[in-house]
BAPADREN-744680 format. One record per residue (C-alpha): x, y, z. Coordinates in nm, 4 decimals, always signed. Layout:
N
<lumvex><x>X</x><y>Y</y><z>Z</z></lumvex>
...
This chain:
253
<lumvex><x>+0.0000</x><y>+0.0000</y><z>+0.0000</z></lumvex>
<lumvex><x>+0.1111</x><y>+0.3599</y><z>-0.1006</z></lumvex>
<lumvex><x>+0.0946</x><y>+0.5624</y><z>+0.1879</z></lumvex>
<lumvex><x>+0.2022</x><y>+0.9880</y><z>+0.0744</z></lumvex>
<lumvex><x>+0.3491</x><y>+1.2227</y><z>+0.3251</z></lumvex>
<lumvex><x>+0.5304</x><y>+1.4913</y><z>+0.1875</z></lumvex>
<lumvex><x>+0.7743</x><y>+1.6582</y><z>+0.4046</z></lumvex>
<lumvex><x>+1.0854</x><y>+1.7248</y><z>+0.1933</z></lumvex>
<lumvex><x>+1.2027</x><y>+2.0627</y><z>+0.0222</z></lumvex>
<lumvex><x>+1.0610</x><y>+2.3979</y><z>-0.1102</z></lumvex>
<lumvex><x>+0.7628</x><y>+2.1779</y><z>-0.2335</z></lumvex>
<lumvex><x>+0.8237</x><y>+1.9017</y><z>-0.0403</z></lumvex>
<lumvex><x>+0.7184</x><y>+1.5343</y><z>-0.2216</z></lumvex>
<lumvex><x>+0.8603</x><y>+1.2677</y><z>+0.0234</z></lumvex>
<lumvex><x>+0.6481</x><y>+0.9367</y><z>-0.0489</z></lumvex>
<lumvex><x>+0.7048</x><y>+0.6460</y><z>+0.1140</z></lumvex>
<lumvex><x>+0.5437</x><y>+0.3093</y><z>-0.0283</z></lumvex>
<lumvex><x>+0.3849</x><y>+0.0983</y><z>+0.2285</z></lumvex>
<lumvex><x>+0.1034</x><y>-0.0579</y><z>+0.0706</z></lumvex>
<lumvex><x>-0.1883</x><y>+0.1953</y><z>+0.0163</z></lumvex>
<lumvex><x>-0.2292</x><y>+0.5166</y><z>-0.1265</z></lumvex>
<lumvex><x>-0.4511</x><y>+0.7638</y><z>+0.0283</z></lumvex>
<lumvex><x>-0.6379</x><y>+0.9704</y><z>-0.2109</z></lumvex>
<lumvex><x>-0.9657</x><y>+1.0782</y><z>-0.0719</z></lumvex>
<lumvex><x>-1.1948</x><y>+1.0631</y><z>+0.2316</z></lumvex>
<lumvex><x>-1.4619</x><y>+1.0140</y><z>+0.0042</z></lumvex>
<lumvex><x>-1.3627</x><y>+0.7723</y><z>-0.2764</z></lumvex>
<lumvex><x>-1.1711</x><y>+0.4703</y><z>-0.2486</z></lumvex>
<lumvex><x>-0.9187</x><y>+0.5846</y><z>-0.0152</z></lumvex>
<lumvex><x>-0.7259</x><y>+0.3027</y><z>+0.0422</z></lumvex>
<lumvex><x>-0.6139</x><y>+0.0855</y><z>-0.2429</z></lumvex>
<lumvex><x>-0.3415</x><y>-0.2302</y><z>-0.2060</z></lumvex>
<lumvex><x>-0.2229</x><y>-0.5370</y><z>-0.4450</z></lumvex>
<lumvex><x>-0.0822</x><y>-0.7837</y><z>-0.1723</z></lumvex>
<lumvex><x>-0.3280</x><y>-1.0550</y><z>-0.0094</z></lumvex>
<lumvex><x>-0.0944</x><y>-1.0863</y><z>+0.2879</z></lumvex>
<lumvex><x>-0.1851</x><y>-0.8876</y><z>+0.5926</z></lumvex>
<lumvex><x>-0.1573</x><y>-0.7852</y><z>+0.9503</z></lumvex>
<lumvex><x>-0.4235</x><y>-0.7254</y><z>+1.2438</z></lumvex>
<lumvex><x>-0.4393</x><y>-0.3957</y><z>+1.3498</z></lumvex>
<lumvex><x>-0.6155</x><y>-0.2766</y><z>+1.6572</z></lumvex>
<lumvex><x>-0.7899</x><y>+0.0840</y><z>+1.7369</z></lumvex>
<lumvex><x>-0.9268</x><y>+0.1879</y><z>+2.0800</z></lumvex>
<lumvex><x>-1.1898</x><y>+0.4136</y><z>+2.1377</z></lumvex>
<lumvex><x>-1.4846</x><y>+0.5566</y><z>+2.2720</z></lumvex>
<lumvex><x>-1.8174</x><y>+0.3942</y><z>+2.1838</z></lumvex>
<lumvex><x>-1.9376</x><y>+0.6435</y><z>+2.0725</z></lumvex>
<lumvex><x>-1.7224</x><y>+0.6974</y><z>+1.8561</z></lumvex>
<lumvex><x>-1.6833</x><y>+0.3515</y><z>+1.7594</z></lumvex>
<lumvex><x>-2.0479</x><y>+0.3605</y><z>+1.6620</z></lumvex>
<lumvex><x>-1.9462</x><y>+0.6553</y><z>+1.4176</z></lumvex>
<lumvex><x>-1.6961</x><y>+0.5099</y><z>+1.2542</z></lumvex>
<lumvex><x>-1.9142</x><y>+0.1393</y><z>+1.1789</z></lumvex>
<lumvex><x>-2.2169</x><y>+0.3940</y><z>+1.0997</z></lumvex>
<lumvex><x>-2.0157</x><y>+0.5485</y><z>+0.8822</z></lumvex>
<lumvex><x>-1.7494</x><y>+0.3523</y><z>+0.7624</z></lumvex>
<lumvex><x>-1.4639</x><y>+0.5615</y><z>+0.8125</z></lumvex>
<lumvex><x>-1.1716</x><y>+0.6619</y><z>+1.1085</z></lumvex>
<lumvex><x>-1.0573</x><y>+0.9924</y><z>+1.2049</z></lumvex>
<lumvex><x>-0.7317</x><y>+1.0992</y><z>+1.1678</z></lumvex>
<lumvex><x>-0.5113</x><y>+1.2102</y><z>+1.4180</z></lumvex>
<lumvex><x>-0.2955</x><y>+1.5704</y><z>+1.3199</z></lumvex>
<lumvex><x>+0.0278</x><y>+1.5742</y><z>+1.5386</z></lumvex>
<lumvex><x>-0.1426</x><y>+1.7860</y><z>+1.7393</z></lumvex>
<lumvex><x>-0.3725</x><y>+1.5170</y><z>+1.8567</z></lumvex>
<lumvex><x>-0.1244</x><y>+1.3198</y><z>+1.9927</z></lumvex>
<lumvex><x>-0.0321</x><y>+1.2998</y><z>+2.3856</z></lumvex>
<lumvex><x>+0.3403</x><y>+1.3191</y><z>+2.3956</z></lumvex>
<lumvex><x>+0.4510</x><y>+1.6223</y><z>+2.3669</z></lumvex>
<lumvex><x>+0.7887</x><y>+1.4764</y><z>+2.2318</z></lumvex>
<lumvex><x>+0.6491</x><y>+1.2795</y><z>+1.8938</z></lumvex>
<lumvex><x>+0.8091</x><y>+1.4150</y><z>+1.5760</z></lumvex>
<lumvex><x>+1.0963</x><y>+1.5555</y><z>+1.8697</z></lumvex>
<lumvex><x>+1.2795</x><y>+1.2666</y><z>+1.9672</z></lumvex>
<lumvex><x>+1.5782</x><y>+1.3809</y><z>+1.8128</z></lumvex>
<lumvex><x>+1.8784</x><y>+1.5602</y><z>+1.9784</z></lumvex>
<lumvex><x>+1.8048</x><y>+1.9534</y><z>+1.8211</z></lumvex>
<lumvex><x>+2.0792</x><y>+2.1184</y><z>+2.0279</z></lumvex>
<lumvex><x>+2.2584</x><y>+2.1842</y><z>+1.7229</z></lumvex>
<lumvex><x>+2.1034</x><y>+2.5041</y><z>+1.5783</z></lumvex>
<lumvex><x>+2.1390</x><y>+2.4017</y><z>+1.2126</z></lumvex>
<lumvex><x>+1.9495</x><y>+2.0941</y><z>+1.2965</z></lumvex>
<lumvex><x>+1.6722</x><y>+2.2406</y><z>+1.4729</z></lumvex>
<lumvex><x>+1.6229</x><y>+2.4686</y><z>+1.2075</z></lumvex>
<lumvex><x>+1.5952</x><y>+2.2329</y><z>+0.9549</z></lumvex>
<lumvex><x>+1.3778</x><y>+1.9771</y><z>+1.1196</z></lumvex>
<lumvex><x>+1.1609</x><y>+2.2784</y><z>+1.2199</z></lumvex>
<lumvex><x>+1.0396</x><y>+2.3197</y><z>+0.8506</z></lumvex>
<lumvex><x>+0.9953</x><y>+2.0010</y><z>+0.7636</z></lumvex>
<lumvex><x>+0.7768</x><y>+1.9052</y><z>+1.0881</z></lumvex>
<lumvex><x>+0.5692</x><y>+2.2481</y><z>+1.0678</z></lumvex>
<lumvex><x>+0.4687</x><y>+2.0722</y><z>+0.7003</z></lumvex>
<lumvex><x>+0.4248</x><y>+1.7514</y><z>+0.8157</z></lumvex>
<lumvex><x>+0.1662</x><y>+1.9760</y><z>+1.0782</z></lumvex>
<lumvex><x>-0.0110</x><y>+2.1649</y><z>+0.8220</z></lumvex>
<lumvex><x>-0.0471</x><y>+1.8797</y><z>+0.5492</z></lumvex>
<lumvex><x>-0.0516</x><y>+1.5129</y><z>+0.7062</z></lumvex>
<lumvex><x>-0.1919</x><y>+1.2717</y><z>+0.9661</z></lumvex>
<lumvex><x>-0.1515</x><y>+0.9232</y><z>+1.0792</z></lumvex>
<lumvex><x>-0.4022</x><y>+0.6686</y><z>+1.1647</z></lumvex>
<lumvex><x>-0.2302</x><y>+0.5144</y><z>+1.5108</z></lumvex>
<lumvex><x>-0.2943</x><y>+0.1575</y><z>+1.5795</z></lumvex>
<lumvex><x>-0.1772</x><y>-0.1153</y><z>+1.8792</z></lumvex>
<lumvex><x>-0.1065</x><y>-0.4496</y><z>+1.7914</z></lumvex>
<lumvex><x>-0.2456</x><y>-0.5870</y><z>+2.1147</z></lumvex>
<lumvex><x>-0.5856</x><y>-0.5856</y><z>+2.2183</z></lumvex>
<lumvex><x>-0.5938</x><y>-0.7344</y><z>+2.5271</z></lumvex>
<lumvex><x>-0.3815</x><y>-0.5060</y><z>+2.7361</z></lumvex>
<lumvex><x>-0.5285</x><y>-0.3558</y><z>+3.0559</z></lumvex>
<lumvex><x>-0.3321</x><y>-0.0393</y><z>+3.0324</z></lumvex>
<lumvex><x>-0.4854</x><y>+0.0420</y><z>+2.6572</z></lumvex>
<lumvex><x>-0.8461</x><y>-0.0412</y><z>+2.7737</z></lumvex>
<lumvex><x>-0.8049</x><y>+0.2159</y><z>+3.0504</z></lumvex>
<lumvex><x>-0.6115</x><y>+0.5062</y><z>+2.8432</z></lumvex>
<lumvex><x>-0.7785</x><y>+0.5079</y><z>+2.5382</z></lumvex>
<lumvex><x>-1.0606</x><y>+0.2615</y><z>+2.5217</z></lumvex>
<lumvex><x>-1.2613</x><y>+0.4901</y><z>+2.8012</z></lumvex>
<lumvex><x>-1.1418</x><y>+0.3124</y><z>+3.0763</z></lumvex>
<lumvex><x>-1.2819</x><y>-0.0896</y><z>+2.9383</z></lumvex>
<lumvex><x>-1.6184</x><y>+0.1065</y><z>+2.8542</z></lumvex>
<lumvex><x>-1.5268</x><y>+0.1543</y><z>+2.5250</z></lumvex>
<lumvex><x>-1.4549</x><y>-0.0704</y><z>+2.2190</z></lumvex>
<lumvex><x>-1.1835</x><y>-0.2019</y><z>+1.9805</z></lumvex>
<lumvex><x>-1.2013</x><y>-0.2185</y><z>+1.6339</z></lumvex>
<lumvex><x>-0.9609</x><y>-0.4733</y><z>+1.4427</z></lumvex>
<lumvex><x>-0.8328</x><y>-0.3880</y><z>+1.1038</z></lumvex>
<lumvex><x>-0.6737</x><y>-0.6023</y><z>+0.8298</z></lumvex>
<lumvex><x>-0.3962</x><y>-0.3983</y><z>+0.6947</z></lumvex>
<lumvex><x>-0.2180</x><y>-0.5227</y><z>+0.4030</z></lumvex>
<lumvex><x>+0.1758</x><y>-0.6513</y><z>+0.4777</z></lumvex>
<lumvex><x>+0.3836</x><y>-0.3663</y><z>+0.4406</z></lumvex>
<lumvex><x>+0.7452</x><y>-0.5625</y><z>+0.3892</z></lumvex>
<lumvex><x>+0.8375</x><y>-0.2334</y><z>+0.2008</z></lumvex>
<lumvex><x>+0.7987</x><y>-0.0029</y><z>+0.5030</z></lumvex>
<lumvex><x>+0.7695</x><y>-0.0724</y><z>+0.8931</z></lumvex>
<lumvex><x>+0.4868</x><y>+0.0363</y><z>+1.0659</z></lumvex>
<lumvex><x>+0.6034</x><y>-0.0121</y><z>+1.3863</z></lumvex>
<lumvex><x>+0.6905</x><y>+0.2392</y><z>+1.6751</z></lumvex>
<lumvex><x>+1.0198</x><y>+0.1716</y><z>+1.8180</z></lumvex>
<lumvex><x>+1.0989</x><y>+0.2664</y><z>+2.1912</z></lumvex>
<lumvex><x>+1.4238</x><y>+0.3567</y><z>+2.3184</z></lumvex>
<lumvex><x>+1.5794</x><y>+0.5105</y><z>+2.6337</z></lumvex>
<lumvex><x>+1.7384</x><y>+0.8540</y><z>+2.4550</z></lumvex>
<lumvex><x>+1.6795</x><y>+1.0912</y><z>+2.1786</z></lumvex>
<lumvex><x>+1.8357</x><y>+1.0116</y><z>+1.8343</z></lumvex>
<lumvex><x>+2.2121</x><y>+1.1695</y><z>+1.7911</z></lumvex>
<lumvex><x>+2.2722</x><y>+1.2998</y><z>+1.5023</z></lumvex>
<lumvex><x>+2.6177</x><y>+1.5123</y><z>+1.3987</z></lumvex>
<lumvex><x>+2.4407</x><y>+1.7450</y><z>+1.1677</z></lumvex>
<lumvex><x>+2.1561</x><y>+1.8510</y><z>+0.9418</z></lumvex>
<lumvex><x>+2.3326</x><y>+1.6844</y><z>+0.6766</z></lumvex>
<lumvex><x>+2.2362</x><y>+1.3304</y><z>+0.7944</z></lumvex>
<lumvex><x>+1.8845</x><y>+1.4310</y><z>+0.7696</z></lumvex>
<lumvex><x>+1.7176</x><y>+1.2584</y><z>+0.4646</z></lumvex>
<lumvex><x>+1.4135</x><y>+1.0315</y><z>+0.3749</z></lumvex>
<lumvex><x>+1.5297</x><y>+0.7551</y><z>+0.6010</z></lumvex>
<lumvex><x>+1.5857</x><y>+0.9622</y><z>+0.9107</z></lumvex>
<lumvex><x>+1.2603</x><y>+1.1037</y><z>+0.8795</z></lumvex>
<lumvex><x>+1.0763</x><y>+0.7660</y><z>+0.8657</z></lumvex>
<lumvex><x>+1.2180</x><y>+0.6936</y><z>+1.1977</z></lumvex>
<lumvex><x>+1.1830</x><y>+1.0304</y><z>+1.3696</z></lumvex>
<lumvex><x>+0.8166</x><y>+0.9251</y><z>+1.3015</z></lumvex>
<lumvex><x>+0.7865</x><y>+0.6326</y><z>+1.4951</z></lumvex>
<lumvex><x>+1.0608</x><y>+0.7144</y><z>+1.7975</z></lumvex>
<lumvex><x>+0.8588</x><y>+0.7176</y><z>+2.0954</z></lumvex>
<lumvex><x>+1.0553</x><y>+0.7311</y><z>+2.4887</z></lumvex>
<lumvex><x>+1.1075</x><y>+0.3674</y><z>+2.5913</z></lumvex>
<lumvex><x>+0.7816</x><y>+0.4386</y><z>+2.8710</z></lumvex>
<lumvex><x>+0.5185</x><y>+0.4200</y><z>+2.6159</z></lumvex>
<lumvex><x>+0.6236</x><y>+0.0573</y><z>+2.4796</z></lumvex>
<lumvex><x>+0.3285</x><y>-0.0704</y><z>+2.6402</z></lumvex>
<lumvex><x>+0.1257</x><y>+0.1003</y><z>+2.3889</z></lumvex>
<lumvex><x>+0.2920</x><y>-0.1322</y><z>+2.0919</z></lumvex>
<lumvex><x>+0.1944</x><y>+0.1299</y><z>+1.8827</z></lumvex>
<lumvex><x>+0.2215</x><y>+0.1096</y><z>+1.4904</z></lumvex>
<lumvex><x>+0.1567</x><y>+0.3982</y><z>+1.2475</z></lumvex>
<lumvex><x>+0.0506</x><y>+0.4935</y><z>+0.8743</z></lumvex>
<lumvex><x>+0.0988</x><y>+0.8368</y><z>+0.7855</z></lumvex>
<lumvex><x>-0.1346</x><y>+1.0166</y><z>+0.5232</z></lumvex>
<lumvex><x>-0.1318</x><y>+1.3262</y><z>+0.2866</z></lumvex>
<lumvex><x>-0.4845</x><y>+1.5474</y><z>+0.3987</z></lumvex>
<lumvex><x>-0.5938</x><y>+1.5729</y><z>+0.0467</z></lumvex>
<lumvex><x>-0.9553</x><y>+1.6548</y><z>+0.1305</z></lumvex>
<lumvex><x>-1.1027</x><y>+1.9775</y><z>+0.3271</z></lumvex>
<lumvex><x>-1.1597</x><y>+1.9291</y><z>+0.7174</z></lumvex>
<lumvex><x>-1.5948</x><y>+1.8846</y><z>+0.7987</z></lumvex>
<lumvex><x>-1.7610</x><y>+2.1097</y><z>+0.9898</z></lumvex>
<lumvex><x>-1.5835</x><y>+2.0038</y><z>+1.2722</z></lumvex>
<lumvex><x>-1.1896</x><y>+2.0655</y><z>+1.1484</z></lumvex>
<lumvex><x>-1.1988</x><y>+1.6690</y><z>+1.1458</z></lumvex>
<lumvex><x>-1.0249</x><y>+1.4517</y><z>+0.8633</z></lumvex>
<lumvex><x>-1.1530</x><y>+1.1228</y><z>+0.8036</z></lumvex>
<lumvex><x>-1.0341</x><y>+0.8266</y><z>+0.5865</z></lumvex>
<lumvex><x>-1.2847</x><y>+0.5379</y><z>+0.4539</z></lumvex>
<lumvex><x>-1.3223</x><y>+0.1832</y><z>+0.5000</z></lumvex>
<lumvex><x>-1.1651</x><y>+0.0247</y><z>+0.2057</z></lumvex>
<lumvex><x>-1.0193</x><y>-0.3327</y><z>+0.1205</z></lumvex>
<lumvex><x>-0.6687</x><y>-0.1544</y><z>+0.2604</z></lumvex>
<lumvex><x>-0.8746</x><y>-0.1004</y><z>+0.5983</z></lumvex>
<lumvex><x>-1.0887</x><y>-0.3412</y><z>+0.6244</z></lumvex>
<lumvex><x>-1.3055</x><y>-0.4008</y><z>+0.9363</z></lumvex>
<lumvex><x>-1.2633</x><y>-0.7300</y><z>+1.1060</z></lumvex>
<lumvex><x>-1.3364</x><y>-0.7631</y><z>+1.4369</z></lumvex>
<lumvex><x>-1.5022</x><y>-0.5702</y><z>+1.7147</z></lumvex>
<lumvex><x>-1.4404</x><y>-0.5994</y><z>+2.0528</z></lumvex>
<lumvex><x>-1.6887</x><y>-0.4688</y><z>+2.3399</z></lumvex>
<lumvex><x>-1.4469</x><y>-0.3519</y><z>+2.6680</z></lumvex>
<lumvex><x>-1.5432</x><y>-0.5543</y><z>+3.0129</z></lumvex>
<lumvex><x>-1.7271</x><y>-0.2802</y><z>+3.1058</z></lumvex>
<lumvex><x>-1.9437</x><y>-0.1901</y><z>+2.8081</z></lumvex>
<lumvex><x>-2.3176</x><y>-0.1889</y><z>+2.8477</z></lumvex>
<lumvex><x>-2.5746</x><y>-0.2898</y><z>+2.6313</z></lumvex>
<lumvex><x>-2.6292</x><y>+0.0820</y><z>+2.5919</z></lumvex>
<lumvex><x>-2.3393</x><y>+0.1448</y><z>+2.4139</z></lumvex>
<lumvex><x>-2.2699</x><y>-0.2765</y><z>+2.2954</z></lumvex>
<lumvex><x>-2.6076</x><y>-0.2574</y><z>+2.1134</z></lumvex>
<lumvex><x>-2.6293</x><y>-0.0201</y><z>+1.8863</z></lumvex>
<lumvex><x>-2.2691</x><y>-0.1218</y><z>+1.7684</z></lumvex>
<lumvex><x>-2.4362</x><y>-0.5104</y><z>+1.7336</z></lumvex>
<lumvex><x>-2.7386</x><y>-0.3379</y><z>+1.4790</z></lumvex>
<lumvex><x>-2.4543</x><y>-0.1676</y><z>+1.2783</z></lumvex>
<lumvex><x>-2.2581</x><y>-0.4625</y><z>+1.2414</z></lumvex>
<lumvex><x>-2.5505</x><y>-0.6666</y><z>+1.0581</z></lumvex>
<lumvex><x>-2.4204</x><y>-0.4692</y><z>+0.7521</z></lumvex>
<lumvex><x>-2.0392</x><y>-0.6478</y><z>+0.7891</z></lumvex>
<lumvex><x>-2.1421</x><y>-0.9906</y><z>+0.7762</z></lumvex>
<lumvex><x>-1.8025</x><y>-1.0912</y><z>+0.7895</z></lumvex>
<lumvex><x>-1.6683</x><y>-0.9051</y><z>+1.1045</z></lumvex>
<lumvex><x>-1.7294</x><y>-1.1122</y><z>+1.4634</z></lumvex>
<lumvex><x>-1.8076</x><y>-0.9409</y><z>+1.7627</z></lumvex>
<lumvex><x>-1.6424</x><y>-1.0504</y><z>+2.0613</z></lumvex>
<lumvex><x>-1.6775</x><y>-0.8979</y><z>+2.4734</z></lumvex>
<lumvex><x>-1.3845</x><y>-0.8930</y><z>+2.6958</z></lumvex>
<lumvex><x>-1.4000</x><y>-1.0279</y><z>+3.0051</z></lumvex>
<lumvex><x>-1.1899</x><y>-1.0276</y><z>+3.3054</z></lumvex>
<lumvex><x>-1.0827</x><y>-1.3851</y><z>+3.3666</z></lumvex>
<lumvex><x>-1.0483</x><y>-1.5407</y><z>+3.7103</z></lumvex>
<lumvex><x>-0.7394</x><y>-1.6677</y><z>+3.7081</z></lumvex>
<lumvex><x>-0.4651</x><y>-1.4213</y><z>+3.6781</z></lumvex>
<lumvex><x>-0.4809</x><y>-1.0262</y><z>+3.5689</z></lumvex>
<lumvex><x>-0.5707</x><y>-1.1389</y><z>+3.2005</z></lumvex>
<lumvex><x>-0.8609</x><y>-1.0415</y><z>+2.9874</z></lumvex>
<lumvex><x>-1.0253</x><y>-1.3297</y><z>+2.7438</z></lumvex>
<lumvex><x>-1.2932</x><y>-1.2915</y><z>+2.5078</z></lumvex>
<lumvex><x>-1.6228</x><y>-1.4318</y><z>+2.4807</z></lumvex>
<lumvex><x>-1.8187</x><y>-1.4582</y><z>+2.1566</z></lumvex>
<lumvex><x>-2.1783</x><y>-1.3529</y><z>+2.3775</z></lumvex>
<lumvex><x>-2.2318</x><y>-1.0730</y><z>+2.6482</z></lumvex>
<lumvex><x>-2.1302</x><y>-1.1826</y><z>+3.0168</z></lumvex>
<lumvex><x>-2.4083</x><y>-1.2782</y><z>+3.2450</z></lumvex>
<lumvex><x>-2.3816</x><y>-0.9713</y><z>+3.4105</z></lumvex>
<lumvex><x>-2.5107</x><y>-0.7577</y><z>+3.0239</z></lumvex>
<lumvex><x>-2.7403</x><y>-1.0344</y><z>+2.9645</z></lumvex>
């Protein structure tokens, strides 16, 4: 899949090739030739999980959204000629791209609690083509990146500013694609991508705490993806493990 972020030059034009290319939020947005691929998970809200299967679509995050305050800084800028010239480049990568953030885990208690509204909420699975060509994946390390000067900056480095993340979040197991915003914001100033045999819907699971409230509108919406199987979490009894059940627990009966 052909992923586009431009971040390079006067008119920057980086691409990087993993798979997909994103064209629009409201065509075929996603578009991939290999049959292999990976399962992705998102955490959410349910609300706005019941969005996204009403609509068939994600939102995508802006480096702004994000909640460390050091993504797209994990490099050592002390240097002024390298601060300057990473400046430009990540101000563009602000004003014209996003990423769609995934976990490759969906059974950790941590995620559930930070960003799937504290087990309330739900996780959506998504088959993402293989992307041998590019790595997804975050990587988590103890220091910033050293670098001797803004000469060792090119496509490469960039990719891996990208997904350099502090060693402390490596319980996230976070993996990225990053997108060119091709289309105008909604009403809202929110960017959305579609549904699309590059991001294709595969699973949904309901948190240990969700109620039928929020469980059962998701449950109508999903008649319309016959082939995606809805699962609950549930806290099992022996250890500090969460399993999955292919009904509601007694308890949401």
């Amino acid at each position: 899949m052909a992923i586009s972020v431009a971040l390079f030059g006067s008119a920057p034009s980086w691409k990087r090739y993993v798979g997909t290319e994103y064209r629009s939020t409201c065509s075929d947005s996603l578009r991939y030739s290999s049959e292999m691929a990976r399962r992705l998970y998102k955490f959410t809200k349910a609300e706005y999980a019941v969005q996204s299967l009403k609509f068939r679509r994600l939102k995508l995050s802006t480096i702004d959204d994000l909640n460390d305050p050091f993504d797209l800084c994990s490099v050592d800028t002390t240097d002024p000629g390298v601060d300057a010239f990473l400046e430009t480049h990540i101000r563009h990568f602000r004003e014209h791209s996003a990423m769609l953030c995934f976990c490759r885990n969906w059974d950790s208690l941590l995620l559930w609690s930070h960003y799937g509204d504290s087990h309330t909420g739900i996780c959506l699975g998504f088959d993402i083509p293989d992307a041998s060509a590019y790595d997804m994946e975050v990587h988590y390390q103890p220091n910033v990146i050293q670098i001797s000067g803004a000469g060792e900056i090119d496509e490469a480095f960039m990719l891996r500013l990208l997904r350099t993340k502090h060693e402390s979040w490596s319980y996230e197991q976070e993996s990225r694609m990053f997108v060119a915003r091709t289309d105008p914001p909604d009403a809202h100033g929110l960017h959305f991508i579609d549904f699309s045999p590059g991001l294709t819907l595969g699973e949904v699971i309901f948190g240990s705490q969700c109620e039928p409230k929020h469980f059962e509108p998701a449950m109508e919406l999903l008649r319309d993806y016959p082939d995606v199987k809805p699962y609950w979490a549930h806290m099992r009894k022996d250890s500090f493990l969460l399993g999955r059940l292919l009904e509601p627990p007694r308890g949401f009966l």
